[in-house]
N, C-alpha and C positions, 0 to 999 in steps of 0.2 A: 504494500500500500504506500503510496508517495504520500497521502496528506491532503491531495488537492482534492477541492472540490467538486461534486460531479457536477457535467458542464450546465446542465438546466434546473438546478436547484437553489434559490433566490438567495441571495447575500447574506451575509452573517460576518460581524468580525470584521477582519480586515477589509472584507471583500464591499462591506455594505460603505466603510468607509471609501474607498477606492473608486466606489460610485460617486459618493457626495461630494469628494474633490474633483470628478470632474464635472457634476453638475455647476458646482461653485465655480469652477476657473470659465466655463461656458457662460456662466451670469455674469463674470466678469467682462466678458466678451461682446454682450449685449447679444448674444446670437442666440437663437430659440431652438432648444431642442425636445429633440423629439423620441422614439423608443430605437425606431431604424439609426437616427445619430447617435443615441447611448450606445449602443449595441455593438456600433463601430466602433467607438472610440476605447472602447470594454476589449474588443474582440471578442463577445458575448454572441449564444444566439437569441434569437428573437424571444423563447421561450424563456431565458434565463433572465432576460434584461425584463419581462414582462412580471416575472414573479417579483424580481429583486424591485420593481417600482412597486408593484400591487405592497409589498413590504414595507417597503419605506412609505409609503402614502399611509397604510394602518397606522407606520408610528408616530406620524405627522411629521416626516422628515420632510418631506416635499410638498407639493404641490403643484396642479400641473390639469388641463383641460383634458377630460376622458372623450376621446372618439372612437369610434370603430375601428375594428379592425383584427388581425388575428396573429398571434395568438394574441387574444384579451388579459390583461386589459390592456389600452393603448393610451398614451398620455400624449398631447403637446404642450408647449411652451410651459416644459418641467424647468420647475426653479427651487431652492433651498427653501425651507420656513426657517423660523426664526431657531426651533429646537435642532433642526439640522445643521444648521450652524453653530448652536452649543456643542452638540455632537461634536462635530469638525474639531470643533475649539477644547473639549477635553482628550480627544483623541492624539492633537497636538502636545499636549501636557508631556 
């Protein structure tokens, strides 16, 4: 067993942070993204970057316009909430 994650199973840990930093550096960017942009910038497949938002939306790390699409759920213009950013911010600690 190497440790790593199987590939469509939603974030946790490192991995959830790893999401939020580049949600964040994208809000920095003013650029809007979306599940197909996470997903790339992840090297993520669609099903994994779809759980890891449906995740992070439960815990109110994000935020982000649900459209269709599949695999469900689909978000655009995904952006940081304020607790996703504390997140960030103790993660940095």
């Amino acid at each position: 067993m190497t440790g790593r994650q199987p590939v469509d199973e939603p974030a946790t840990g490192d991995h959830l942070v790893t999401m939020l930093r580049t949600i964040g550096d994208r809000d920095a960017t003013a650029g809007q993204l979306d599940n197909a942009a996470l997903g790339r910038c992840l090297g993520w497949t669609a099903a994994r970057t779809a759980a890891s938002l449906s995740a992070a939306k439960g815990r109110l790390l994000i935020w982000g316009i649900r459209v269709g699409g599949t695999p469900a759920p689909c978000f655009e213009d995904i952006e940081l909430t304020v607790q996703g950013r504390r997140l960030l911010a103790a993660a940095d600690s």
